[in-house]
C-alpha positions as CSV (number, residue, x, y, z in Angstrom):
1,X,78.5,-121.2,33.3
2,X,77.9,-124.4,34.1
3,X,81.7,-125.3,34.7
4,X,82.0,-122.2,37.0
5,X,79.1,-123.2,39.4
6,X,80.8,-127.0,39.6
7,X,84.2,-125.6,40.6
8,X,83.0,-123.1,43.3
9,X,80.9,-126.7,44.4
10,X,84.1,-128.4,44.8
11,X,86.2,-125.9,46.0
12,X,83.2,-125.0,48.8
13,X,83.3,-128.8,49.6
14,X,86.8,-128.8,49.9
15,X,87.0,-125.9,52.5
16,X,84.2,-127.5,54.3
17,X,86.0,-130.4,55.1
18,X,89.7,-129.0,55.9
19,X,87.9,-127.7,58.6
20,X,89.7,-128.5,61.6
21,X,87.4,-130.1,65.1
22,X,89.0,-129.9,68.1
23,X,88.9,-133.4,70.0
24,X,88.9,-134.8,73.6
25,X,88.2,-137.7,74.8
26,X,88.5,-139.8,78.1
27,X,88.3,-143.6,78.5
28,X,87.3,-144.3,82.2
29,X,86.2,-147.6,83.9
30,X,85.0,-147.7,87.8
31,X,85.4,-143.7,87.6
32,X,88.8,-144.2,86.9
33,X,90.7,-142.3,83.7
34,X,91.9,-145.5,81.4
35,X,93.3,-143.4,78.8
36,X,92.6,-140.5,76.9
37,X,93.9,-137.9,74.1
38,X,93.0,-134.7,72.5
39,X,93.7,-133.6,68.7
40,X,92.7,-131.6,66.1
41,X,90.7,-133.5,63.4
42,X,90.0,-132.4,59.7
43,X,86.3,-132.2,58.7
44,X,85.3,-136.0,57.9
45,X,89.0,-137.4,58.1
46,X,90.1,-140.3,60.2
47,X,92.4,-140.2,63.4
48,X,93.4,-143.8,65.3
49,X,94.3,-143.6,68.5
50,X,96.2,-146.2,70.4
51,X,97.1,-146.4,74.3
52,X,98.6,-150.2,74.2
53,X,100.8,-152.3,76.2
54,X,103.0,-155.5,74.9
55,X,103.2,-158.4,77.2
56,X,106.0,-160.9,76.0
57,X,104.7,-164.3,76.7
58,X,106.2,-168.1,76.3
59,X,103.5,-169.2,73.2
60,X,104.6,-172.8,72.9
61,X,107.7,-174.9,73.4
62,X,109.2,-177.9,72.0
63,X,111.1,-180.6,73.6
64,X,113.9,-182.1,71.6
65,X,116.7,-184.6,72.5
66,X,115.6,-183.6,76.2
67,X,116.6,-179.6,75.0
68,X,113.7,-177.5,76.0
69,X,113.6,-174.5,72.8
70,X,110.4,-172.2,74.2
71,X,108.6,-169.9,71.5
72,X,108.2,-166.4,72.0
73,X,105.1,-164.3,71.2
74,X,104.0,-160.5,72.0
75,X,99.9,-160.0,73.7
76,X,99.2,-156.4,73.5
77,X,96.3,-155.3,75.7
78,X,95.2,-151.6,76.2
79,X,92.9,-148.9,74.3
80,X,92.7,-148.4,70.4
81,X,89.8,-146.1,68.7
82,X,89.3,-144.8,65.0
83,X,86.9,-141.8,65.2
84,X,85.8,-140.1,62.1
85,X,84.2,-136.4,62.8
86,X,81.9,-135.0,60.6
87,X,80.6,-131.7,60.9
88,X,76.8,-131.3,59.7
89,X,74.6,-129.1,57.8
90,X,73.5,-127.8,61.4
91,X,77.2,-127.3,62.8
92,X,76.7,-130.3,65.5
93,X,79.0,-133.1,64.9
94,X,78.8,-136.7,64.5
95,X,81.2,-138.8,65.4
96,X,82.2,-142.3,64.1
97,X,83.6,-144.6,66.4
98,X,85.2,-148.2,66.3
99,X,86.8,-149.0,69.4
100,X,88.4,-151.7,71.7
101,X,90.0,-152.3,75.1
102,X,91.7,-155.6,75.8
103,X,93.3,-156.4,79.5
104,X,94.9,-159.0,80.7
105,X,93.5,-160.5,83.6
106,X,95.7,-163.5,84.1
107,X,99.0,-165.4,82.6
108,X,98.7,-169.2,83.8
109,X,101.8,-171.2,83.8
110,X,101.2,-174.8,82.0
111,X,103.9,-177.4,82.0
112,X,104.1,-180.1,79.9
113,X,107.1,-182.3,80.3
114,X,110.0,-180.2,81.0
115,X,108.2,-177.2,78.6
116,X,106.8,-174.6,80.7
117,X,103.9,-172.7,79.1
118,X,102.2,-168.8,79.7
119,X,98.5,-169.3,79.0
120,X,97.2,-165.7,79.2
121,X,93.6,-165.0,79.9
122,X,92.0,-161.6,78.4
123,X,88.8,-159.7,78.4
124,X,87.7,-157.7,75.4
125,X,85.2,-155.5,74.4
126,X,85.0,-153.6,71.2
127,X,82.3,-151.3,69.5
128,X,81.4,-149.5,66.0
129,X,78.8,-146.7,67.2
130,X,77.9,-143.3,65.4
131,X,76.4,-140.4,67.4
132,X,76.1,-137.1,66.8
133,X,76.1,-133.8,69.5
134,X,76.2,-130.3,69.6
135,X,79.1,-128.3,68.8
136,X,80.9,-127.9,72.3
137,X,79.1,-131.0,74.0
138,X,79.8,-134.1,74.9
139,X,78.6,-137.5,74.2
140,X,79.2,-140.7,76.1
141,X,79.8,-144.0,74.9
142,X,79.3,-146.8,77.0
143,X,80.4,-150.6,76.2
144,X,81.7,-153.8,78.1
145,X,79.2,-153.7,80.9
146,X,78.5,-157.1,82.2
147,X,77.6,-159.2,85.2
148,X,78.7,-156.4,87.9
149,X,81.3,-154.6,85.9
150,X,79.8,-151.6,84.7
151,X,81.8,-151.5,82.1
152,X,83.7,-148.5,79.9
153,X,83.0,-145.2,79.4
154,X,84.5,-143.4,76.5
155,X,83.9,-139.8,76.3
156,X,84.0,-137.5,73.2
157,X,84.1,-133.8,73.0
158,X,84.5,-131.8,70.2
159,X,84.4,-128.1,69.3
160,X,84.9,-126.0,65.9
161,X,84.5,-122.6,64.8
162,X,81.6,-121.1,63.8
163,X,80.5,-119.5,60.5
């Protein structure tokens, strides 16, 4: 008996969490859409997200028998999330988030000798927040705010059936 009742509990968690949340979400800044995605998510299973950009930029350079060789590197700026969803007991969700936005605000030229330089200058801002809201609603996360940027908005919605 004992055996039967611990399989129907595993096979009862295991339906439980191949159940499939329906995700939106928006990244906005100034009121402006950044980025943003929808997916279907299993039950307490992760999903990354990306919305990046690479910038190729001259790292370094050496100077060599008056031969200039410049060294190549790859800054990549834009949006990248992990959410895990969890349905609860009570059918509202919580939501797990670790995100980040990087931008490039400048790329400086520096010369040294005849080696020219990219010096790029970034903003980031990042975040590891859990919420949790009502099946169907959404819930805002702010981060980055500073000075007199207000900042990032990312906004999560998710939905799932009913039982």
């Amino acid at each position: 008996m004992k055996l039967a009742v611990f399989t129907m509990l595993v096979f009862a968690a295991a339906t439980a969490s191949a159940e499939t949340i329906n995700i939106t979400s928006e990244l906005t800044h100034n009121g402006q859409v950044v980025s943003n995605f929808s997916a279907g998510v299993e039950n307490g299973k992760s999903q990354n997200f990306r919305d990046v950009s690479l910038v190729d930029y001259t790292e370094s350079a050496t100077e060599k028998a008056g031969a200039v060789k410049p060294k190549k590197a790859t800054l990549e700026t834009g949006f990248q999330m992990l959410l895990v969803p969890r349905i609860t007991s009570t059918g509202d969700i919580s939501y797990q988030v670790t995100a980040s936005n990087t931008s490039l605000k400048s790329m400086e030229k520096s010369r040294v000798g005849k080696a020219v330089i990219d010096v790029p200058h970034t903003v980031s801002n990042s975040f590891t927040q859990t919420r949790i809201a009502k099946n169907g609603e959404s819930v805002d996360f702010p981060f980055g705010a500073s000075g007199t940027d207000p900042g990032y908005v990312l906004t999560i919605k998710g939905s799932h059936a009913q039982n």
